[in-house]
N, C-alpha and C positions, 0 to 999 in steps of 0.2 A: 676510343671505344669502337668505331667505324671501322681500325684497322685486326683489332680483336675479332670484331665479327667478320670481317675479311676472310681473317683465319681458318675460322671456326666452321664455315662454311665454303672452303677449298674443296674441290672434288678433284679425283687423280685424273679425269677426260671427260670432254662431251659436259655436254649440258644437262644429265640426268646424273644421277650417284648410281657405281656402279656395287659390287658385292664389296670389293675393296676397302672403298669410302666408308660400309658399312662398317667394314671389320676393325677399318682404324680407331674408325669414334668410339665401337665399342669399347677395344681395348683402351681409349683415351677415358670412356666414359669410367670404367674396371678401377682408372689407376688414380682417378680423383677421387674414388669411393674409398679407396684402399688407403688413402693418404689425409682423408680427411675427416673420414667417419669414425676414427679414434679419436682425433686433434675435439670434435667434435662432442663427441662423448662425455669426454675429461670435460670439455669448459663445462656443458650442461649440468655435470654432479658436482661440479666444483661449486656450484650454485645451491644444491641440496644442502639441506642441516642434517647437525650432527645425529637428530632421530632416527631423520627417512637414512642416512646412509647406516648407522647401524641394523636398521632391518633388513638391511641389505634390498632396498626396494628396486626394481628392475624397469622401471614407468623412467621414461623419456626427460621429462620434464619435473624441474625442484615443484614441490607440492608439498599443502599440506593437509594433512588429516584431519577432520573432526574429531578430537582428542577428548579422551577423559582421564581421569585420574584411581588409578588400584593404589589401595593403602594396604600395609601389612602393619601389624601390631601384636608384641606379644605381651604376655602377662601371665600370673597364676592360672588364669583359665585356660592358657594354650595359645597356637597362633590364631589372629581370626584377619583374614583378606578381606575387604570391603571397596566398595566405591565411593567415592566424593565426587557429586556431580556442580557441574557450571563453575567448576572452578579460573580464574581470568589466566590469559595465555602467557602474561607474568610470572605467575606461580607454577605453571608447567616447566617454562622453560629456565625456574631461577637459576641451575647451575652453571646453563650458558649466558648468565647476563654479566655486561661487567659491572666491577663496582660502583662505578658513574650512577646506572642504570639501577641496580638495588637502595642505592641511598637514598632514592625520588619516591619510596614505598615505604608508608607508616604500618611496618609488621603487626604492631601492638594492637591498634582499630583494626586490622584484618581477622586478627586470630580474635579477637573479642567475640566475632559471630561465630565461634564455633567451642563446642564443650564435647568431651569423653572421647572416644577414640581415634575421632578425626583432628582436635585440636593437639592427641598425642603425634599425630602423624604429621601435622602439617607445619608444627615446633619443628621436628627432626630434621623432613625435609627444606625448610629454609632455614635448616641451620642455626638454629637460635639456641642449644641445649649447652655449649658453652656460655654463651653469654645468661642464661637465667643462671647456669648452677652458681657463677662467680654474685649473682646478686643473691641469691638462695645462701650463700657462706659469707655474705656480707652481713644479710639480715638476722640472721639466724646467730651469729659469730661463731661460725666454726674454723675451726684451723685451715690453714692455708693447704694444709699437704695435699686437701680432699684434691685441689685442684692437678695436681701433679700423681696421683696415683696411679693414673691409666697410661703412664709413660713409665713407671716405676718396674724393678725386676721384681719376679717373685718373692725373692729374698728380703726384699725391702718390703712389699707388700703386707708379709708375714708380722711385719713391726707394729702395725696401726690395728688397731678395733673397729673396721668402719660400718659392722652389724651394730655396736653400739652406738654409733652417731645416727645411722640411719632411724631406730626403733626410736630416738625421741625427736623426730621430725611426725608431721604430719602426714594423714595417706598419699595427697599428693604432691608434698613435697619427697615424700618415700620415692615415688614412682621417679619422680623427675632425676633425682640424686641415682638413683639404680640406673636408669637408662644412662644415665652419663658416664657409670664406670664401667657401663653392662653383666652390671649381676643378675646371677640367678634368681628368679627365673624372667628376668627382663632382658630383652636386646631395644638397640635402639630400632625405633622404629622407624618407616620409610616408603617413601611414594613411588611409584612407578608411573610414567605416561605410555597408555596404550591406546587405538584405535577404536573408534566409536565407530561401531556394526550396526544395522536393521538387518533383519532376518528373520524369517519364519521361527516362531518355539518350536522346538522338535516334538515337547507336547502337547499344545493347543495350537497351534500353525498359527498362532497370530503373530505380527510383525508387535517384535520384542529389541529392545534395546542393548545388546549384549558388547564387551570390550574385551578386544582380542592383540595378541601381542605382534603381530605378524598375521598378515596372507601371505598362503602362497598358492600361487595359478596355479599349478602343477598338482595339487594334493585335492584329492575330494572332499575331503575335510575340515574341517581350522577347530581350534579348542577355542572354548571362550567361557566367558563368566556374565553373569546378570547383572545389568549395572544399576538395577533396583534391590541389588542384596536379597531378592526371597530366597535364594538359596546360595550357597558358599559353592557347588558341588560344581563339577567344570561337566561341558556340554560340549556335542561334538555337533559344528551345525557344516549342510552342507556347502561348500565354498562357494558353486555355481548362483547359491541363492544371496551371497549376503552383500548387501551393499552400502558405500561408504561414501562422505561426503570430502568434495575434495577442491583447494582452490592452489592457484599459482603463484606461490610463493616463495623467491630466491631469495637466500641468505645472502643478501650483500655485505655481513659484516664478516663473514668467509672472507671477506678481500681488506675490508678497511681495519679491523682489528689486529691482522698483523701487523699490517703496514703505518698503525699509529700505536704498536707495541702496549695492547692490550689482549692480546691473545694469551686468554687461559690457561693458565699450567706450563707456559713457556718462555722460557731463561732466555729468548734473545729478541732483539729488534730487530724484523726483518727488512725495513728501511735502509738500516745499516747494513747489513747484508748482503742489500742490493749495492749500495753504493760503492762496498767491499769490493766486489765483484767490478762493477765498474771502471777501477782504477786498474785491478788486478786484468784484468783485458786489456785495456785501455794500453797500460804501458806496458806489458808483458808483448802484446801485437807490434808494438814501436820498437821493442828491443829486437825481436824474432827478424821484423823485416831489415830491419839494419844490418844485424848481424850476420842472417843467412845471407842477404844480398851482396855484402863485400865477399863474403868464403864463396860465393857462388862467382860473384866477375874474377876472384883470384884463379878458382880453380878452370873457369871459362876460356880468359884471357892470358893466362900467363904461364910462359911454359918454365919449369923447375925442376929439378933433380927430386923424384920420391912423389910428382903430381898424381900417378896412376893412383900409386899407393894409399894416399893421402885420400882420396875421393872413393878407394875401396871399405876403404877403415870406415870412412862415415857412411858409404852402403850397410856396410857389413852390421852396423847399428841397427838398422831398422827389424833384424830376425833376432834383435835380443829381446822377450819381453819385456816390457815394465816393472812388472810385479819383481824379476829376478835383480834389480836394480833399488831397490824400495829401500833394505836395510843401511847399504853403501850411502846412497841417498840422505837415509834420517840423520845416519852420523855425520857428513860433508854438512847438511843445515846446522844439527846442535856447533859442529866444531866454528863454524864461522859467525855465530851467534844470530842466530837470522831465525831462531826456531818462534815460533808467537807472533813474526813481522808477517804483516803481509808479500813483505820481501824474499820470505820464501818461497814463496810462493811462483815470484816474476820472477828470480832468478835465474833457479835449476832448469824452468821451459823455455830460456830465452832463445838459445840455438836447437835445431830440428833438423835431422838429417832428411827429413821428408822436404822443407821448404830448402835446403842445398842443392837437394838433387832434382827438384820442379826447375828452382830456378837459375840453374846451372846449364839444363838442358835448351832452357828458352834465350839464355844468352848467345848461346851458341849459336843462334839463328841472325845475330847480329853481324853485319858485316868487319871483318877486321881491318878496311878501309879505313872509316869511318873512325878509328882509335887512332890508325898512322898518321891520318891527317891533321888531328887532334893535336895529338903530339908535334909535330911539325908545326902546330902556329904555336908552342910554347905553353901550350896547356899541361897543369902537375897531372898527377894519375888522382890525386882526389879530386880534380875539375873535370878529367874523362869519364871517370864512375859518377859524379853528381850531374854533370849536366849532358851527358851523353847515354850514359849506362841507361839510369835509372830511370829514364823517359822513353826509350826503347823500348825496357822490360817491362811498362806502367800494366800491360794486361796480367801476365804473372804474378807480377807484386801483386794487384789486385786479388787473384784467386788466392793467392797465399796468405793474404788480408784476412778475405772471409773464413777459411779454414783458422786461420788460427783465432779469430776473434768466439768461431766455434769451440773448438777444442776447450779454450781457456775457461769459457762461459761455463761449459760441461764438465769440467775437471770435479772430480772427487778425488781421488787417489791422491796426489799430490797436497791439495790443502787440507787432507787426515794426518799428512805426513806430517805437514810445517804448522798447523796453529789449530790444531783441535783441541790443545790445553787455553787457545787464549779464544771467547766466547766473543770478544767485542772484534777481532780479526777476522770470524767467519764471511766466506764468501755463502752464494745462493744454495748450492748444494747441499754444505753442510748445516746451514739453517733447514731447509728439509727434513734433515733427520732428526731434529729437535723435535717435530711436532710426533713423533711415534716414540713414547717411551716404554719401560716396564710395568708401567702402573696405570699409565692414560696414553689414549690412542685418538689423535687429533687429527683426523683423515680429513674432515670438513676442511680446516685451515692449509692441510700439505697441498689436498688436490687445487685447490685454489693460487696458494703462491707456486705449486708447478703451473699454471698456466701465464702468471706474471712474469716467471723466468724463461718460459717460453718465446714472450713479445720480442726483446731484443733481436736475440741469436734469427727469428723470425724475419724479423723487420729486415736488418743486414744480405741474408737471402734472397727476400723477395727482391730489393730493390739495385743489388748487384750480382746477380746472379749470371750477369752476359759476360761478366769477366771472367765467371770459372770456366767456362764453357769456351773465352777465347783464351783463353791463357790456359788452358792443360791441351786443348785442340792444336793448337801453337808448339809444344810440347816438343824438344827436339827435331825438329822442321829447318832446312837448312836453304 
């Protein structure tokens, strides 16, 4: 710490800080701002629930609103929007609970305190309308089909009478039976959670309780609705005046429900994933350093008929893209049966013409002494390269370590190539993409396990970071 703050407070001369001194901190202070105040960001919204990040809220820190509940309900008489107030923050957020967590909840005593069109809303919204209809076709005995009609074609539809099953039910078992197939003129009905406002009435100025779907700082405006129901009509209240109650509240299951593969809506384990990824480094980094290190002391130490050549070819690699490589690629994986393995993954990245030609350059700085004399006490050339080579070149290998423990970590392109048909072989990346589909968008859970895949590659950096900086510095140095 003592030698940190050393540092930190070096001045270029003299005993005062001169403009200099100024300039550097500045620029030093610029480049910690620059590099951490994203890193930063991201963890803090990774912390936000899936509410505050749908509204897109722009506030610092995970919070949560004093939340109410908008109900929509339609019927013969039209749509009618309403409020349900003091409802427990259970039933708000039952979509994001897992199922651990709804089974601890006797729906049946919930909904008992409530009748007419909040009980119709508050059935929908926890999801209960499958399970009444199948006890409604139980009690009632009606044919199974009812249960399977809202998955049926039209075609098939056309086969059943279910205006006549409907007219000898009850009014509300009508109602129930029509919301579940969504006939006319019924739709299922449903809750929305929006923020709980005070604010001036626009007209009697008294502080009024209104629920609003969004602020936004920018607008002079915000719409809202009365959350006493005297009127349906929407109100435009000034934004400067409305104020909201608000506490500190991080979603910590943003982190532990993927990683105990109860994350919502998502087909993978991201435990797995990780661990995926792990190995997939792990030995892909051990095959890279081996490999490049023998083609690097070859091309270093030993002279051969076609050596130039040989060491241009694997330059001349590095101005190929990737991408132009990709289809040669998927076909060399399927043909060698390696497509779904992890193993395709560590394969095709094991040799790098980047880590050849780092550490081909850094051997080069080795004396060629030092191998004659080797050789001279009867040393093989696998005893020169393991116990003379390889301890020489130990800062190289290092920076080559961390780059590729990087790269590997970071790879998409490659494991889309090799195992995006096999779910249980995903590495960290391609779990990421799982949480954004065409139907549901799991942004709470991605930004989250991006900050989990973050740590590693992180960790590896911070704490050898003095070998990239002597080992590329070293770089062709003779």
């Amino acid at each position: 710490m003592s030698g940190a703050w050393a540092f930190l407070t070096r001045k270029a001369g003299g005993p005062r800080a001169n403009w200099l001194d100024y300039l550097t901190y500045a620029y030093l202070l610029l480049g910690v701002v620059v590099i951490l105040v994203p890193v930063l960001w991201l963890g803090l919204n990774s912390l936000k629930s899936s509410a505050q990040l749908e509204r897109q809220d722009l506030s610092l820190l995970p919070a949560r609103y004093e939340q109410v509940a908008r109900a929509t309900v339609t019927g013969p008489e039209g749509k009618r929007i309403f409020y349900i107030s003091d409802l427990p923050y259970w039933v708000l957020d039952w979509s994001d609970l897992p199922d651990a967590q709804k089974a601890r909840h006797d729906l049946s005593a919930f909904l008992a305190g409530y009748e007419g069109d909040a009980l119709y809303a508050l059935r929908a919204h926890l999801g209960l309308l499958p399970e009444m209809t199948r006890d409604l076709v139980a009690r009632e005995n009606l044919p199974d089909w009812i249960l399977r009609y809202v998955s049926m074609s039209a075609q098939a539809r056309s086969e059943y009478d279910v205006a006549a099953i409907i007219a000898g039910l009850g009014p509300e078992d009508q109602r129930l039976l029509s919301e579940f197939l969504s006939l006319d003129p019924y739709e299922p009905s449903a809750i929305s959670v929006q923020i709980l406002a005070r604010a001036p009435d626009p007209v009697t100025g008294i502080e009024t309780l209104f629920g609003v779907s969004r602020i936004n700082p920018t607008r002079d405006t915000t719409p809202a609705r009365y959350v006493d129901n005297r009127s349906a009509e929407v109100v435009q209240l000034a934004t400067a005046t409305i104020r909201t109650e608000r506490s500190f509240a991080p979603s910590w299951e943003n982190y532990t429900d993927p990683l105990l593969g109860r994350a919502f809506g998502v087909n993978v384990n991201f435990a797995t994933c990780f661990t995926n990824s792990v190995l997939v480094t792990t030995i892909a980094t051990a095959l890279t350093l081996l490999i490049n290190s023998m083609a690097a002391f070859a091309l270093a130490k030993y002279k051969f008929r076609g050596q130039v050549l040989f060491f241009v070819i694997i330059l001349a690699t590095l101005m190929v893209p990737p991408t132009i490589t990709l289809v040669g690629l998927f076909k060399a994986i399927n043909a060698t049966g390696l497509s779904g393995s992890i193993w395709g993954v560590i394969i095709p990245g094991a040799a790098t013409p980047t880590g050849v030609f780092l550490l081909r350059q850094y051997m080069l700085s080795i004396p060629d002494e030092l191998i004659e004399a080797a050789r001279m006490d009867a040393a093989s050339e696998w005893k020169v390269y393991w116990r003379i080579i390889l301890p020489l070149a130990l800062p190289a290998i290092a920076a080559l370590a961390i780059l590729s423990v990087i790269w590997r970590w970071n790879d998409l392109i490659l494991p889309m190539v090799a195992i995006a048909t096999t779910k249980e072989a995903y590495t960290i990346q391609l779990c990421l993409l799982e949480f954004r589909g065409e139907h549901l968008s799991q942004e709470h859970f991605r930004l989250a396990m991006t900050m989990v895949s973050l740590v590693p590659a992180t960790l590896v950096f911070v704490f050898l970071q003095k070998y990239i900086t002597t080992g590329i510095a070293n770089t062709g140095l003779k």
